[in-house]
ROLUMMI-938816 format. One record per residue (C-alpha): x, y, z negated; residue in one letter; residue number from 1. Coordinates in Angstrom, 3 decimals. Each point is the difference from the previous one (the first is absolute). Layout:
BEGIN
<atom <X Y Z> "A" NUM>
...
This chain:
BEGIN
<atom <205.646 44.996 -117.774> "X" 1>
<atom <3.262 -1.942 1.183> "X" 2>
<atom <3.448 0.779 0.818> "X" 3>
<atom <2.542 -2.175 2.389> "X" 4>
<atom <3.491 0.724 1.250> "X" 5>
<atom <-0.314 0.924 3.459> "X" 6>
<atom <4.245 -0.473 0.306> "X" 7>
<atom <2.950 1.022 -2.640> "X" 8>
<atom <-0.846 3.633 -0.029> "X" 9>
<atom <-3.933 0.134 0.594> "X" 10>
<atom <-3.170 -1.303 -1.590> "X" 11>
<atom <-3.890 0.051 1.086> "X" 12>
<atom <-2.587 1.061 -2.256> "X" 13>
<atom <-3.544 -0.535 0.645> "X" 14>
<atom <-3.333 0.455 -1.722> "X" 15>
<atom <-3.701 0.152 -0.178> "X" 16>
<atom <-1.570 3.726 -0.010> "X" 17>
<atom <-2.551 0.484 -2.674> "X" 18>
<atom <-3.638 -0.532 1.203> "X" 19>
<atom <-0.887 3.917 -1.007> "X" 20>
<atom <2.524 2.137 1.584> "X" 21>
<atom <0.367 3.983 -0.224> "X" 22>
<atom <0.691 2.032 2.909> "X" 23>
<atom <3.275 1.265 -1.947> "X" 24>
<atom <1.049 -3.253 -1.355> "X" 25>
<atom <4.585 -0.109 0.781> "X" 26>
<atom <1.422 -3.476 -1.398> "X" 27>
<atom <3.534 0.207 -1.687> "X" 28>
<atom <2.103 -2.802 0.704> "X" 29>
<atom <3.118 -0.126 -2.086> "X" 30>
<atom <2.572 -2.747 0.293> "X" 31>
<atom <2.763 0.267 -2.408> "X" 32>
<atom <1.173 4.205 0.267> "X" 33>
<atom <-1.993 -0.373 3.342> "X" 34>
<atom <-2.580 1.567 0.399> "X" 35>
<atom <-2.901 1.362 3.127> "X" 36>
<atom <-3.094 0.793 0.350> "X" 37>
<atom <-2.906 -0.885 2.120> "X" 38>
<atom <-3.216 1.149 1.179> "X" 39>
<atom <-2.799 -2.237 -0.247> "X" 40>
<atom <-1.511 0.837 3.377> "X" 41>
<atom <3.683 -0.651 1.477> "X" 42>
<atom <0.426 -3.465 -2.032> "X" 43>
<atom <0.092 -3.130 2.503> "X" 44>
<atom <0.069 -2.871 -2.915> "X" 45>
<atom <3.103 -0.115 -0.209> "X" 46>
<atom <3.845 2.654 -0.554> "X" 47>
<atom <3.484 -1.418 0.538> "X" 48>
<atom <2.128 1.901 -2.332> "X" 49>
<atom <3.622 -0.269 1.016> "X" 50>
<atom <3.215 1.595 -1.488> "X" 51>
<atom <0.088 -2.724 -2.714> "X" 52>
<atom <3.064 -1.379 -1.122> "X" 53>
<atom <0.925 -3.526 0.746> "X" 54>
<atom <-0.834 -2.854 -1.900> "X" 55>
<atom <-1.180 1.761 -3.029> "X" 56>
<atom <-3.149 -0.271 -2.000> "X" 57>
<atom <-2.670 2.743 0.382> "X" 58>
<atom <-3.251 1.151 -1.850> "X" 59>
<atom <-2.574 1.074 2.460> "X" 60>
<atom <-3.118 2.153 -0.831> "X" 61>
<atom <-2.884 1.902 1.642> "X" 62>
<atom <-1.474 2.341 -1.604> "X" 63>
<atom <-3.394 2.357 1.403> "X" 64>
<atom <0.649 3.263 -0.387> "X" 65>
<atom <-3.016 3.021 0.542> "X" 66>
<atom <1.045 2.826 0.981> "X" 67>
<atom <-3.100 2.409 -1.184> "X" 68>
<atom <-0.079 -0.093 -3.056> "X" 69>
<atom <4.065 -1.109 0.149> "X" 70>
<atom <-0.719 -3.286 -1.954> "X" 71>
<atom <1.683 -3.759 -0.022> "X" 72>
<atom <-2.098 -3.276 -0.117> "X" 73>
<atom <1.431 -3.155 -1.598> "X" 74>
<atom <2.672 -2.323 2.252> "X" 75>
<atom <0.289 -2.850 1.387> "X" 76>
<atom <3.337 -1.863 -0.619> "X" 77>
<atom <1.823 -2.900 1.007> "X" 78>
<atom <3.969 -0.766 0.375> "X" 79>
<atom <2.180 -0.683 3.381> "X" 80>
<atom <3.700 -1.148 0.624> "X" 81>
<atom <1.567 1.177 3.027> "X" 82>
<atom <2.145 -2.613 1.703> "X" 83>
<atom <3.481 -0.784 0.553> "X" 84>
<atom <1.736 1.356 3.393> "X" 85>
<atom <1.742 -3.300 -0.035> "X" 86>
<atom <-3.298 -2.252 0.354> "X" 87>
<atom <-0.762 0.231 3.551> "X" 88>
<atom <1.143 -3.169 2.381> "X" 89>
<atom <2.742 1.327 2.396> "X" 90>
<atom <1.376 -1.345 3.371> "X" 91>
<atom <-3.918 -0.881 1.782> "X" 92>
<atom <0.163 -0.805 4.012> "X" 93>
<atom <-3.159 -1.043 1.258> "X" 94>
<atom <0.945 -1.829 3.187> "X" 95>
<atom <-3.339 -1.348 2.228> "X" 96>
<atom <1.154 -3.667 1.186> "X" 97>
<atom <-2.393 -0.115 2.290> "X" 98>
<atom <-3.405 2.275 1.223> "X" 99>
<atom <-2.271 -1.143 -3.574> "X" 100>
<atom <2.889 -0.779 -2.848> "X" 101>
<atom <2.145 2.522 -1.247> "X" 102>
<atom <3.204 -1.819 -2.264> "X" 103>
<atom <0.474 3.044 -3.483> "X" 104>
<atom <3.380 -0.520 -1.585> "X" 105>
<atom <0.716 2.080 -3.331> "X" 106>
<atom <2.807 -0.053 -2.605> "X" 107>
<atom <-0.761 0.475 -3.610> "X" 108>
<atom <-0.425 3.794 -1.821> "X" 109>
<atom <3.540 1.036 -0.822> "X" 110>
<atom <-1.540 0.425 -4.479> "X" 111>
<atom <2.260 -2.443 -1.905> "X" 112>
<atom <-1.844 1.045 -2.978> "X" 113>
<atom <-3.640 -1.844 1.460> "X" 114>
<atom <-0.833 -3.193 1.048> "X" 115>
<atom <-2.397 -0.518 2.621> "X" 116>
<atom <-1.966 -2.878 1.120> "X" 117>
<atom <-2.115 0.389 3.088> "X" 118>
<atom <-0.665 2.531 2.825> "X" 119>
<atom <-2.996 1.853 1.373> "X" 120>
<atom <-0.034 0.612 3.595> "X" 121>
<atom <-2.781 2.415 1.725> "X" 122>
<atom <-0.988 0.150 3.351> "X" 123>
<atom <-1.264 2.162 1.554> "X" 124>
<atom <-2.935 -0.454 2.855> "X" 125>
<atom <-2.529 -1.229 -2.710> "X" 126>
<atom <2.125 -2.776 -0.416> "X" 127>
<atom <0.333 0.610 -3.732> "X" 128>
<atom <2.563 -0.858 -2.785> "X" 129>
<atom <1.345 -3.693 -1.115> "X" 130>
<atom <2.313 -1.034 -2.334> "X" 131>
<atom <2.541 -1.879 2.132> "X" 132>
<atom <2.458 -1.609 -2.642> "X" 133>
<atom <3.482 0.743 -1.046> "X" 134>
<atom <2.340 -1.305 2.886> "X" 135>
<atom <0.888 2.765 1.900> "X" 136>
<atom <-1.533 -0.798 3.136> "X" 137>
<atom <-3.486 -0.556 1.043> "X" 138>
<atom <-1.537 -0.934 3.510> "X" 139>
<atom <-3.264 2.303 1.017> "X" 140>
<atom <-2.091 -1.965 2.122> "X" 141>
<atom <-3.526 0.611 2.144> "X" 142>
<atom <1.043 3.674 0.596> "X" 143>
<atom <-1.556 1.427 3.454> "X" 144>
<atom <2.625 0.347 2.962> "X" 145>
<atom <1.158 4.087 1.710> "X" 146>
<atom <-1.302 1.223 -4.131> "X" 147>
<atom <2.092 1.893 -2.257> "X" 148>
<atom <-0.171 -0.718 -3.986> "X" 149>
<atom <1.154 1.778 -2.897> "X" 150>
<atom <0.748 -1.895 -2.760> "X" 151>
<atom <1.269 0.385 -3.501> "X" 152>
<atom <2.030 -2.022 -2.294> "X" 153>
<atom <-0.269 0.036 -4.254> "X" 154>
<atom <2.294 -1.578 -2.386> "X" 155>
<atom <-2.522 -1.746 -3.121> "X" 156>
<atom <1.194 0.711 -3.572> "X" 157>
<atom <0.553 -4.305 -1.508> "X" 158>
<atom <-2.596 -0.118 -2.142> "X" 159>
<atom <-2.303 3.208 0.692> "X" 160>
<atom <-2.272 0.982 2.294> "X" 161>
<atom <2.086 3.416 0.951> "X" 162>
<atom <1.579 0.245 3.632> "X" 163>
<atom <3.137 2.037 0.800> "X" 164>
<atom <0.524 2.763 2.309> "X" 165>
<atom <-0.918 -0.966 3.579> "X" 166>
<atom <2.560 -0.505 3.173> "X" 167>
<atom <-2.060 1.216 3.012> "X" 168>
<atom <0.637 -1.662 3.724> "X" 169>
<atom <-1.785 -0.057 3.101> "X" 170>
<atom <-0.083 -2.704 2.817> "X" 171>
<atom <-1.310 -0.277 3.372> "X" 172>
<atom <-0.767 -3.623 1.367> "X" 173>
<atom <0.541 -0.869 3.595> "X" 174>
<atom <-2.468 -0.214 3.200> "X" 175>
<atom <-1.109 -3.794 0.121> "X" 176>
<atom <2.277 -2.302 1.410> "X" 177>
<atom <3.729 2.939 0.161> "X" 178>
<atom <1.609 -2.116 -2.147> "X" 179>
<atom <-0.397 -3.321 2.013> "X" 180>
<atom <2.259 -1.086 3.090> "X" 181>
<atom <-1.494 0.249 3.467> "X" 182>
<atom <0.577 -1.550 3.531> "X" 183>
<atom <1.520 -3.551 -2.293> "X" 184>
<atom <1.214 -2.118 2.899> "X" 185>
<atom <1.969 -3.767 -0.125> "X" 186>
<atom <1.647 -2.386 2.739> "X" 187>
<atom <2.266 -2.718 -0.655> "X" 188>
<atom <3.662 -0.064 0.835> "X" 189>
<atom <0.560 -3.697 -0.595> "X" 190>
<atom <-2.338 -3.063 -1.376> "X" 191>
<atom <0.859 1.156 -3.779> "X" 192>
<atom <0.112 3.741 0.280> "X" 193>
<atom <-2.110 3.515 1.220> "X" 194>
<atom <0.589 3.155 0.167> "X" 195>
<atom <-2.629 2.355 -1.646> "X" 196>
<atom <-0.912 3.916 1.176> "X" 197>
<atom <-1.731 2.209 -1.266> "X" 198>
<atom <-0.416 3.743 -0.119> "X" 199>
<atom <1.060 2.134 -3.477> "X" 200>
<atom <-2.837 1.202 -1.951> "X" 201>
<atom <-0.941 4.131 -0.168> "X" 202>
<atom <0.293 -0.531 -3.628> "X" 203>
<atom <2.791 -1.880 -1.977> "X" 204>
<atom <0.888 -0.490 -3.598> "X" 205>
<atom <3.624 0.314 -0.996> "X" 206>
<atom <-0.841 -3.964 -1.835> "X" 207>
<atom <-2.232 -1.242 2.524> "X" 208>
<atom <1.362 -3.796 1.238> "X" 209>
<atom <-1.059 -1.948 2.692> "X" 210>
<atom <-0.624 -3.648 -0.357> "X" 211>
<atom <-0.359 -2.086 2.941> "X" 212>
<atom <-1.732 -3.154 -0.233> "X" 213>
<atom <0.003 -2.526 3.327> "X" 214>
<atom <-0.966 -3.560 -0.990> "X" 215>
<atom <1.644 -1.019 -3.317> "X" 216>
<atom <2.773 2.542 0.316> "X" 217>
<atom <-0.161 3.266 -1.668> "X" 218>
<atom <3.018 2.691 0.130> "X" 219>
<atom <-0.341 3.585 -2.412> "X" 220>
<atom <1.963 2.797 0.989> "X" 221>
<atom <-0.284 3.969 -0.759> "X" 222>
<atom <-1.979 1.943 3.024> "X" 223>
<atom <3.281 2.388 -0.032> "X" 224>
<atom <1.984 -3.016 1.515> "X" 225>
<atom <-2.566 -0.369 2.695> "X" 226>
<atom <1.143 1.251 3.056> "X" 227>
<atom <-3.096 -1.040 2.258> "X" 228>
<atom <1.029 -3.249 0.583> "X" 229>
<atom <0.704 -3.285 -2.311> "X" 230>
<atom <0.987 -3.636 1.097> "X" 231>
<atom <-0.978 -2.764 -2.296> "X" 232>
<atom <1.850 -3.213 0.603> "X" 233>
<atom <-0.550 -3.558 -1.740> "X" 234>
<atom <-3.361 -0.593 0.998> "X" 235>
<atom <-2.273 -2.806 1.181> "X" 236>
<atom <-0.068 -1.612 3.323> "X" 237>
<atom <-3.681 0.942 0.628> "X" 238>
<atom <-1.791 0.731 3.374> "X" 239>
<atom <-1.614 3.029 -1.895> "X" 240>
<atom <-0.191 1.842 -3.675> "X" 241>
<atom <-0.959 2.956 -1.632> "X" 242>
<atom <2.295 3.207 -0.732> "X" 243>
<atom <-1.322 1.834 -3.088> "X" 244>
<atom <1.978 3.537 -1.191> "X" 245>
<atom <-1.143 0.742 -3.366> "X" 246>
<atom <0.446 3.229 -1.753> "X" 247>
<atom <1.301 -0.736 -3.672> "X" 248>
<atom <1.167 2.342 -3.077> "X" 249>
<atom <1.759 -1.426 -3.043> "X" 250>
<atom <-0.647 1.610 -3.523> "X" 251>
<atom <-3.066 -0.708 0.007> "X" 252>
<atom <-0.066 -2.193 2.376> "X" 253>
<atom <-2.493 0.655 2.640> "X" 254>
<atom <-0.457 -0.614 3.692> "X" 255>
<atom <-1.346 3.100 2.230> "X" 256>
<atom <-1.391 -1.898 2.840> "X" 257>
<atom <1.245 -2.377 2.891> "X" 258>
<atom <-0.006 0.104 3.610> "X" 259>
<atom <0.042 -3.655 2.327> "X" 260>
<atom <0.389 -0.965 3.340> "X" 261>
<atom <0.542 -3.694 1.697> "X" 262>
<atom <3.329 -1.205 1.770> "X" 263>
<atom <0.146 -3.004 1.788> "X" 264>
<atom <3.852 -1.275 -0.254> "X" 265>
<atom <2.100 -2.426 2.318> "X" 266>
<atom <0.311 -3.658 -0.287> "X" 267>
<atom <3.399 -1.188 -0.474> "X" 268>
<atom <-0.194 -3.310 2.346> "X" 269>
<atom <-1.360 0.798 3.590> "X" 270>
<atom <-1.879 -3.134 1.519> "X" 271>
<atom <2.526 -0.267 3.510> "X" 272>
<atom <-0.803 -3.062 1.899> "X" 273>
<atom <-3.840 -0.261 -0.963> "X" 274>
């Protein structure tokens, strides 16, 4: 038999039936004053017993009871604690950066009176679970694009192998490619600078930037400011270059996917009289 807290108000029991059974056979559960019974033929392997009080210590026992003759069978016992309301991680976005990564953000459980030293996040999908550190913010990566997730977040006691009460969140990650500019364009309006174009994304992140790379130059500004077109000035004389726009993310940094097309700028001198 075992007992775990479900949350701060609810604990599941489970156990092995006996190997010889009688048609008649009720278990008694008791937690605490608690107390319910169960038919065999209607037990699953498991009873989440809820009504419990908060961080607070419980004996747990389950007992066989026959009902012809009205008899009781010796118990099984073990002890559970119920958690604290305050251990669950509060303030989780899950934000997809781009079709396969998904950026989770948590704050700490609101308990001053714990101390906890890692988190357990589940995901849903067959994915699985994975402890994913203590810094409030982990990046999800090799997710499928157009899928929704569920996923759940647990606060780890320091020192013990017990998890708080979970913070539940669900997240749907874009079709392949929505979160990337289209139609990217460039010409040159003098020898040292071009204008890029480009059409918005379907999808945008309020702390998506855009960083432009032509040559050895390289400019970073917030998609927000991007009003479809951007000049970048100071550049090379060359007959021809490269105009990259990059997708990028800061805390953690992480870059979403780029975009490139070629521009071929002016010369400066003319060659009159040749």
């Amino acid at each position: 038999m075992s007992a775990v807290a479900v949350n701060s108000t609810a604990i599941e029991v489970s156990w092995k039936p006996p190997k010889h059974v009688a048609p008649d056979l009720v278990y008694r559960l008791t937690v605490g004053t608690h107390a319910t019974e169960i038919k065999e033929r209607e037990f699953t392997g498991l009873y989440v017993m809820g009504g419990l009080t908060q961080d607070t210590n419980y004996k747990v026992s389950v007992c066989l009871v026959f009902r012809i003759p009205d008899s009781l069978a010796p118990c099984l016992t073990t002890y559970v604690s119920t958690r604290s309301s305050g251990d669950c991680p509060v303030g989780m976005r899950l934000v997809p950066l781009s079709s396969t990564v998904v950026r989770v953000v948590w704050e700490r459980p609101m308990s001053k009176n714990h101390t906890f030293d890692d988190y357990r996040l589940n995901i849903s999908n067959g994915i699985g679970s994975r402890l994913v550190g203590a810094g409030g913010r982990i990046l999800v990566k090799d997710l499928m694009p157009s899928t929704s997730y569920k996923m759940t977040l647990e606060a780890k006691y320091a020192g013990d192998e017990k998890f708080g009460e979970p913070l539940r969140g669900s997240v749907t990650t874009p079709p392949t490619g929505a979160n990337l500019p289209t139609n990217i364009t460039a010409w040159a309006v003098n020898a040292t600078a071009v204008e890029v174009r480009m059409d918005l994304p379907k999808y945008v992140v309020s702390d998506v930037f855009y960083m432009i790379t032509m040559g050895t130059q390289v400019t970073k500004f917030s998609a927000y400011q991007f009003a479809g077109v951007y000049t970048m000035g100071g550049l090379a004389e060359e007959p021809t270059d490269k105009v990259t726009v990059c997708l990028v993310f800061e805390n953690p940094d992480f870059s979403a996917g780029c975009i490139e097309t070629i521009v071929r700028t002016h010369l400066s001198k003319c060659a009159c009289g040749v």
